[in-house]
C-alpha positions in Angstrom: 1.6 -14.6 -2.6 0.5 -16.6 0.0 -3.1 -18.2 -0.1 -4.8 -17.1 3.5 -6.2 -13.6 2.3 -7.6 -15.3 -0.9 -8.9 -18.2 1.1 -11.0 -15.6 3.6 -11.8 -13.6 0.7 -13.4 -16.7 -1.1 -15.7 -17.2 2.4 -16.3 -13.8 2.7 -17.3 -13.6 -0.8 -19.6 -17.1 0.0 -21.7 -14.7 2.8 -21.4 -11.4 1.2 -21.3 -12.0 -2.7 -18.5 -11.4 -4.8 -18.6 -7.4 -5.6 -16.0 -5.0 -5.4 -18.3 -3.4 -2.5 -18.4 -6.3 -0.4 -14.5 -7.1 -1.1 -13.4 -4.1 0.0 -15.8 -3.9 3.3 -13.6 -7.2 3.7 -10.6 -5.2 4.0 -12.2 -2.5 5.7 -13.4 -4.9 8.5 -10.2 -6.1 8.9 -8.5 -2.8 9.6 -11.2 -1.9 11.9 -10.5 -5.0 13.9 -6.4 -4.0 13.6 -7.0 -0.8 15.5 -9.3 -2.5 18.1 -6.0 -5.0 18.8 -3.8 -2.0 18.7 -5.7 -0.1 21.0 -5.9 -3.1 23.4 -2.6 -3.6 23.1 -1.6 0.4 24.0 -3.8 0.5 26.7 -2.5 -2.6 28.5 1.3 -1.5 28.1 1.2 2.1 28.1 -2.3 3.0 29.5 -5.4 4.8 27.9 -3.9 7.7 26.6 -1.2 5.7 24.5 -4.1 3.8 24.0 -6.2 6.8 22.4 -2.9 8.2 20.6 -1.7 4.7 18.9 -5.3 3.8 18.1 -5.9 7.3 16.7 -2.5 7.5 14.4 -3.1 4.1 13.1 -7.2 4.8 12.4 -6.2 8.5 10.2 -3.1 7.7 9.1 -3.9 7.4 5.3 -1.5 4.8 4.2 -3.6 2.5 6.5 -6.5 3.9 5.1 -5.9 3.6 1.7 -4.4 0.1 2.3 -7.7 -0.7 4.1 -10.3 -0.6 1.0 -7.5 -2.4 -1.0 -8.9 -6.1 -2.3 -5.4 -7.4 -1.6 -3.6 -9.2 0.7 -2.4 -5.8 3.2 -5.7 -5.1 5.1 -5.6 -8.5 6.7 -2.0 -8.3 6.9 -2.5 -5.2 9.3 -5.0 -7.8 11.7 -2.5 -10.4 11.6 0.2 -7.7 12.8 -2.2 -6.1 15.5 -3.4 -9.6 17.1 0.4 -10.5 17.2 1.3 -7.6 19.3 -1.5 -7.7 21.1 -0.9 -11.1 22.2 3.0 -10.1 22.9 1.5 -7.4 25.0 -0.1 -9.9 27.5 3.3 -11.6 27.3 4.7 -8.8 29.0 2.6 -7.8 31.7 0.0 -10.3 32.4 0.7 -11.9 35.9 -1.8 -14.8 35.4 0.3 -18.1 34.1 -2.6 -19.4 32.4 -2.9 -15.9 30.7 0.4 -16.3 29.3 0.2 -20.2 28.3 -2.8 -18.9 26.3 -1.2 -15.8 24.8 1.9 -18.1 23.7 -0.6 -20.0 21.7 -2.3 -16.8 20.7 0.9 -15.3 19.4 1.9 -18.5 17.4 -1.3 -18.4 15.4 -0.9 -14.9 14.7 2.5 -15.6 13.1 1.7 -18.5 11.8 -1.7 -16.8 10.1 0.9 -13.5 9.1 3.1 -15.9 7.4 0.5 -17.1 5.5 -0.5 -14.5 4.3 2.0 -12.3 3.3 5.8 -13.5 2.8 7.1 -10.7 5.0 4.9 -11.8 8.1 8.4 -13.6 8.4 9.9 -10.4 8.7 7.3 -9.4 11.6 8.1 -13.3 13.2 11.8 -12.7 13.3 12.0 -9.3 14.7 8.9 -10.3 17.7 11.0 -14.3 18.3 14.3 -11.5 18.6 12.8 -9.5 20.5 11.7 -11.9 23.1 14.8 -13.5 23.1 16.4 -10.3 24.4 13.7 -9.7 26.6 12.6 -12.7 28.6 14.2 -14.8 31.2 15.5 -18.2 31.1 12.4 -19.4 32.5 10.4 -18.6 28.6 13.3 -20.2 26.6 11.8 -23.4 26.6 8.4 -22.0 25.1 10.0 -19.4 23.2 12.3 -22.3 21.4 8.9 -23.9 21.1 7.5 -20.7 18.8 10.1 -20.3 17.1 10.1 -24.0 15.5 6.4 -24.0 15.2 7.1 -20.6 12.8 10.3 -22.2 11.2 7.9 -25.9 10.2 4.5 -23.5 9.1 7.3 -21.7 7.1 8.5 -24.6 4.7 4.7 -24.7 3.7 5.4 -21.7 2.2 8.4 -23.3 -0.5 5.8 -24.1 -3.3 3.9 -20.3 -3.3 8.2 -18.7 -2.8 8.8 -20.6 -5.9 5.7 -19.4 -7.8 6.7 -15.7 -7.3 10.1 -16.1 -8.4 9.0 -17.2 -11.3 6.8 -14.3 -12.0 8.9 -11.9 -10.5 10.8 -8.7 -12.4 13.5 -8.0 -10.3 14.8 -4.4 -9.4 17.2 -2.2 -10.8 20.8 -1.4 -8.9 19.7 2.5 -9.1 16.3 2.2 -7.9 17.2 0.8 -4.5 18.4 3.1 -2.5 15.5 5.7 -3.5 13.3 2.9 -2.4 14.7 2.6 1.0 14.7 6.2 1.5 11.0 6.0 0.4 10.0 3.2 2.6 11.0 5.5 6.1 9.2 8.1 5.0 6.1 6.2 4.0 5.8 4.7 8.0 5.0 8.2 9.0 3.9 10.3 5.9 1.9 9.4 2.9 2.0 11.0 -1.0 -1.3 13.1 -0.4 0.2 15.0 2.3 2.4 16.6 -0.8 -1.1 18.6 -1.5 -0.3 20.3 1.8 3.3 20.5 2.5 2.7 21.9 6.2 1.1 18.7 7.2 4.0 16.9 4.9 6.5 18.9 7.2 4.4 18.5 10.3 4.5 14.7 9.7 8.0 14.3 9.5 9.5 16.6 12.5 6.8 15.5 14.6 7.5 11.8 13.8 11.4 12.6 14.3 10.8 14.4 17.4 8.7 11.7 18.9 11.2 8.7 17.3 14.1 10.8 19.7 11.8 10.9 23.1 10.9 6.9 22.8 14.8 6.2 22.0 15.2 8.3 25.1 13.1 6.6 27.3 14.4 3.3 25.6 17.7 4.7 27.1 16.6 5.3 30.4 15.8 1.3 30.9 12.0 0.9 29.6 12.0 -2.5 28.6 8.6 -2.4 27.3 9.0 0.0 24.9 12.8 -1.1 24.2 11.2 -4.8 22.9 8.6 -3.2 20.7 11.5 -0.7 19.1 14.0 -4.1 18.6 11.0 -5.5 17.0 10.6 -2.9 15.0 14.0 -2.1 14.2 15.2 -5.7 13.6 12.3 -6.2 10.9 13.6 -3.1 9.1 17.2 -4.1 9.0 16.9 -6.9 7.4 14.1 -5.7 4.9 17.0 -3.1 3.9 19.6 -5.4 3.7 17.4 -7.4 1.7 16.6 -4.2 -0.5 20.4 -4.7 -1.3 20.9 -8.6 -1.7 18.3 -9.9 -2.7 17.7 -10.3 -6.2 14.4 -10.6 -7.7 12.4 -8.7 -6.1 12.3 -5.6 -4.6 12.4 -6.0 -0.9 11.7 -2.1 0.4 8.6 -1.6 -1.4 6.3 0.5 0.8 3.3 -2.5 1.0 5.2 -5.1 1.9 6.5 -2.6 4.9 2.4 -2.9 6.3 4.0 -5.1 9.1 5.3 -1.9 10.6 2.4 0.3 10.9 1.1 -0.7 13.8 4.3 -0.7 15.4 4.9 2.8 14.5 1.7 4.2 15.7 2.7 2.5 19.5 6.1 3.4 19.6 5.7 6.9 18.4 2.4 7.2 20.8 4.3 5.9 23.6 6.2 9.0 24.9 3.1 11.0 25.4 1.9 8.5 27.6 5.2 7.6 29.5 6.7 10.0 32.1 8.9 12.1 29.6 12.6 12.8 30.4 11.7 17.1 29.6 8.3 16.6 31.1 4.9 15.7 29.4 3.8 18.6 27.4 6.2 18.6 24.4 5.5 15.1 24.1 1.8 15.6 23.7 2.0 18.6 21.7 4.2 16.7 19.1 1.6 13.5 18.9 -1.4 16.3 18.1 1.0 18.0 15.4 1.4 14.5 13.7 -2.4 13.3 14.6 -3.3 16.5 12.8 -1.2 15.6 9.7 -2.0 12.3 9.4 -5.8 13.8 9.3 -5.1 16.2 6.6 -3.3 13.6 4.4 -6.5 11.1 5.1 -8.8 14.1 4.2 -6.9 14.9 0.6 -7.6 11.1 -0.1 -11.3 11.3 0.8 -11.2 14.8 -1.6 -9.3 13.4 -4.4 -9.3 9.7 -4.4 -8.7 9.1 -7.5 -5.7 11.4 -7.9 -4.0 9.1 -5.8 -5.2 5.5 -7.3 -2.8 3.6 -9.1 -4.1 4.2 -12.4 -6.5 5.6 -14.1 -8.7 3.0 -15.8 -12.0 3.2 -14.1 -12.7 6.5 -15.3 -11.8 5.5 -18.9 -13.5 2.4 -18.6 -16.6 4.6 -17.9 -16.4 6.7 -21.1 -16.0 3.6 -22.7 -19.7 2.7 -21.6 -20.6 6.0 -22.0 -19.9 5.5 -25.5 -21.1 2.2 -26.2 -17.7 -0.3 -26.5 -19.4 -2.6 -28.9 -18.3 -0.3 -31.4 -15.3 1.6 -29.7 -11.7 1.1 -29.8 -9.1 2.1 -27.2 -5.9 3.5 -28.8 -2.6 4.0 -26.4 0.7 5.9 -27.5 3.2 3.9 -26.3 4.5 4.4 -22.9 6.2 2.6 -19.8 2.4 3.0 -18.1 0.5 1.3 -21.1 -0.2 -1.5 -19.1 -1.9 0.0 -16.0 -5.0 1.1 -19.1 -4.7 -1.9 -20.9 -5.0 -4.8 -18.4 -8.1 -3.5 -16.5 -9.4 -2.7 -19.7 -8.9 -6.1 -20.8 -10.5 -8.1 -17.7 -13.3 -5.9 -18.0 -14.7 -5.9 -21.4 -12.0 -9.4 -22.4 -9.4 -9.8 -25.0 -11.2 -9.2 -28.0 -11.9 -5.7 -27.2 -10.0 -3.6 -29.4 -6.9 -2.2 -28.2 -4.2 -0.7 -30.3 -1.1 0.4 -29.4 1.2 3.7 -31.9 4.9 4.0 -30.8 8.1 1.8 -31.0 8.3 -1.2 -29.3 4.2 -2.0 -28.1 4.4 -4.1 -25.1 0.7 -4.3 -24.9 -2.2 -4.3 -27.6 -2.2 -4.4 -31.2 0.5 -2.7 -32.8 -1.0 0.5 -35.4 1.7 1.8 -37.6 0.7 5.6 -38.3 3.2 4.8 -41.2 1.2 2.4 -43.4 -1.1 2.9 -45.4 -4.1 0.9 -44.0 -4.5 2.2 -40.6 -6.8 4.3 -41.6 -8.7 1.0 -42.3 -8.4 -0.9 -39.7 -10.1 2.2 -37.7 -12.8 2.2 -39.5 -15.3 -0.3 -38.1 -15.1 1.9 -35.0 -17.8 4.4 -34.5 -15.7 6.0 -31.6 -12.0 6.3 -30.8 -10.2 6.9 -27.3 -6.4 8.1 -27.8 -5.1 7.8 -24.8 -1.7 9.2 -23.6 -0.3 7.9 -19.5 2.7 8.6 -17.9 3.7 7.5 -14.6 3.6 10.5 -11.6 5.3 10.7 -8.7 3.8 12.4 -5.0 4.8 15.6 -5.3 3.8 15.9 -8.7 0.0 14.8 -8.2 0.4 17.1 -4.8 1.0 20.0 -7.0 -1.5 19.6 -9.8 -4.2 19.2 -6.7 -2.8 22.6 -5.5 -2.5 24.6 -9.0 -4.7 22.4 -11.4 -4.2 19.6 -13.9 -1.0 19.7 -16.1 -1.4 19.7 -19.8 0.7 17.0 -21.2 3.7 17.8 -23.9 2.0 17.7 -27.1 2.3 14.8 -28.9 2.8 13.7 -32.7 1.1 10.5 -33.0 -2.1 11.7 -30.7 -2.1 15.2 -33.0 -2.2 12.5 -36.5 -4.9 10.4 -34.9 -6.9 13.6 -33.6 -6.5 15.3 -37.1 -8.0 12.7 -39.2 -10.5 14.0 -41.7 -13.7 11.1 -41.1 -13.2 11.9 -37.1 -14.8 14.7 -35.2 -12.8 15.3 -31.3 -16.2 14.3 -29.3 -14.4 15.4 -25.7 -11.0 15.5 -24.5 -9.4 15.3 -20.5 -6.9 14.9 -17.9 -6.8 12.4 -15.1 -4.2 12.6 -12.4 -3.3 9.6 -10.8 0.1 8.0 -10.1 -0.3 6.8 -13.9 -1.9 10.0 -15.3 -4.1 9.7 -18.2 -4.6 12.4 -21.7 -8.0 11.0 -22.8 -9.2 12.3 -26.4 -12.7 11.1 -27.5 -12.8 11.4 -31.7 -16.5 10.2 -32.9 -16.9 9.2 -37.0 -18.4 12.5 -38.4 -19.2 10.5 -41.4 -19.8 6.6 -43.0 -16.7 6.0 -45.4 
C-alpha cells in the first residue's frame, strides 16, 4: 500500500496518541471533511438541493460509514476523491482565470495525494485526465498535458511500494471473478446490512437504477456537466473490470479498492433531482428520498448490530479471554478456511507465545493438536481454561437473516464434541457470534487438578 495514510496516521497519532479511539476519529475526520468537499462540489455544479441530496447519500450511506471508522487507508482515500472533484468542479464553472490556474494546481495535489495513498487513486486520475480531455477546449490542452505528466512522474514513485504487494499478494481464482464484479455494482449503491431489511435492499437498488436512467437521460439531452462526471465514473470502472479479468495477482474488483467511486455516485445519482427532469421534477425527487431512506436503514442496522457485520469476530473472544485470565488459557480452533481471522488478532494482542492450537487436517495457523494421540490430553493440561472455537466465513444475506430470525446453530461437530466431552473439563459457557467470519465459542473450565 502506499505510505501517505500511514504517514498522516503517524502525525495524527503524534497529537492525539496512538489508541484505536483516536485512529479511528482519524478516519472519521477525514470522511467528515469528504462530504463537506462533496457538498461544495454539488452545490457549485448542480445547486443546493443536489448539494443537500449528494451530501446526504454520501453522509448515510453505510459503506461510507463503515469505511469511515476503519484504521486503514479508505477514509482518507474518500478526502482525496472529494477534494479532486471539488477542485474539477471549479474547473468547470468558475469564470475567474486565476480561480482556475489555482484549481489546476489544486486538482494535481489531489491526484497526486490519491495516488499516494491508495494504488487505485490511478484509477480515479485516469478516468478525471479522460474526462477533461473530452470535455475541455483546445485552449486547456496545454495545462491538461501538464497534469497529466505531473500524475504519470509522482506515479513511478510508486514502483518500489507496486513491487512490495506483489510480493505479498494471493492472487484470485478464475471462478471468483465475475461474482466479484457483479458484487462491486451493487456495493456503490447498496451495502450487506441492508440484507436485514430486504425492502430498503430493494428500495436501494430500483431507486439507484431509476435515478442511474434519468442522469443518462439528461447526459443524452447535452448536459456536459453531468456527462464528464458519468465518463469519469464510467471510465474508472471499465478498466477496474477489465482489470478484474487480466490482471493477475490480485483481485482488482474488490469492493474497498472501488471507494474512489462513492463520491461520484452520490453526485451523479443526486443530480437528476436537482436538474430540470426530462418527465418533470417529482419522480426524480421521490426516487432520491426512496434511496436516502435506504441508505438510512442500512446505516441504522450497522449502528444496531455492529459487530454482526465486522470482519471477524475476535474482539469479543479476545474479551472472554480476559475475562478468564489468559495467563492460564488456551485458545483451541477446529480447522477452517476462517482460522486466521481468530488467530492473528489473537496473536498481536496477547503475542506469539500465547497458546493457540489448531484440531483438523492441514492447520495453517497454530499448533497442530492431534485428537488421535495419546498425549493431548497432556499438553492441555497446564490450562486452567479452554476456548474451542469453531468460524466459518458468512456471506450478507446470511448475517441479514440470522439478524431477522436469530443466531444459527452451527452443524455439530466431532472434534469440538471430543474436546467438550473430556472428563477433567467442566463446559463454563458456550456462544454464537455472527459476523462475516462467524464464531461457535465453547468455554470448558478444569473441574479438577490431574
Amino acid at each position: 500500500m502506499p505510505p501517505l495514510s500511514y504517514w498522516l496516521g503517524w502525525a495524527w497519532a503524534q497529537l492525539f496518541g496512538l489508541t484505536e479511539t483516536s485512529m479511528r476519529w482519524f478516519g472519521t475526520v477525514c470522511t467528515g471533511l469528504a462530504v463537506a468537499f462533496l457538498f461544495r462540489a454539488a452545490h457549485r455544479l448542480f445547486g443546493l438541493r443536489a448539494a443537500i441530496l449528494a451530501g446526504a447519500f454520501m453522509a448515510l450511506s453505510p459503506n461510507v460509514c463503515a469505511t469511515a471508522v476503519e484504521i486503514r487507508a479508505y477514509p482518507l482515500f474518500l478526502l482525496t476523491t472529494a477534494g479532486a472533484i471539488d477542485a474539477l468542479s471549479i474547473l468547470v464553472v468558475e469564470p475567474s482565470a486565476a480561480a482556475r490556474a489555482a484549481a489546476w494546481i489544486g486538482l494535481g495535489l489531489w491526484l497526486v495525494a490519491g495516488i499516494y495513498t491508495h494504488f487505485f487513486g490511478l484509477i480515479l486520475a485516469g478516468g478525471i485526465l479522460t474526462g477533461l480531455a473530452i470535455f475541455l477546449g483546445r485552449s486547456s490542452l496545454k495545462r491538461l498535458a501538464a497534469l497529466a505528466a505531473v500524475v504519470a512522474v509522482a506515479a513511478l514513485g510508486l514502483r518500489p511500494f507496486v513491487r512490495a504487494s506483489i510480493a505479498v499478494s494471493t492472487g484470485a481464482t478464475e471462478t471468483h471473478r465475475l461474482h466479484e464484479v457483479a458484487q462491486l455494482f451493487f456495493r456503490l449503491v447498496a451495502h450487506p446490512t441492508m440484507n436485514a431489511v430486504p425492502l430498503a435492499m430493494a428500495g436501494a437498488l430500483l431507486a439507484a437504477i431509476a435515478l442511474a436512467a434519468y442522469a443518462a437521460r439528461l447526459v443524452a439531452m447535452k448536459h456536459r456537466t453531468l456527462g464528464l462526471l458519468v465518463i469519469v465514473l464510467v471510465t474508472g470502472l471499465a478498466v477496474t473490470v477489465a482489470g478484474a479479468f487480466v490482471a493477475r495477482g490480485f483481485s482488482a474488483a474488490k469492493t474497498s479498492y472501488a471507494t474512489w467511486a462513492l463520491p461520484l455516485v452520490s453526485l451523479i445519482l443526486a443530480a437528476p433531482a436537482a436538474l430540470r427532469s426530462p418527465r418533470g421534477g417529482i419522480l426524480p425527487v421521490a426516487f432520491a428520498s426512496i434511496f436516502l431512506a435506504a441508505q438510512a436503514l442500512g446505516t441504522l442496522q450497522l449502528w444496531r448490530h455492529g459487530e454482526y457485520f465486522a470482519h471477524g469476530p475476535a474482539d469479543r473472544i479476545a474479551r472472554i479471554v480476559d475475562e478468564v485470565g489468559p495467563r492460564d488459557t488456551a485458545v483451541i480452533h477446529i480447522a477452517s478456511p476462517a482460522n486466521a481471522f481468530v488467530y492473528f488478532p489473537l496473536r498481536y494482542v496477547y503475542g506469539p507465545d500465547f497458546p493457540q492450537f489448531v484440531v483438523g487436517p492441514e492447520p495453517s495457523v497454530g499448533q497442530p493438536l492431534e485428537l488421535a494421540s495419546s498425549s493431548w490430553r497432556d499438553r492441555l493440561s497446564p490450562f486452567r481454561h479452554l476456548l474451542v472455537v469453531r468460524a466459518k466465513l458468512q456471506s450478507g444475506a446470511e448475517i441479514g437473516d440470522q439478524i431477522r430470525h436469530g443466531d444459527r446453530a452451527f452443524a455439530a461437530d466431532a472434534n469440538a464434541n471430543v474436546l467438550s466431552s473430556m472428563p477433567l473439563w467442566r463446559v463454563r459457557s458456550h456462544q454464537e457470534m455472527v459476523a462475516f467470519v462467524a464464531a461457535d465459542v465453547t468455554v470448558l473450565e478444569r473441574s479438577s487438578v490431574p
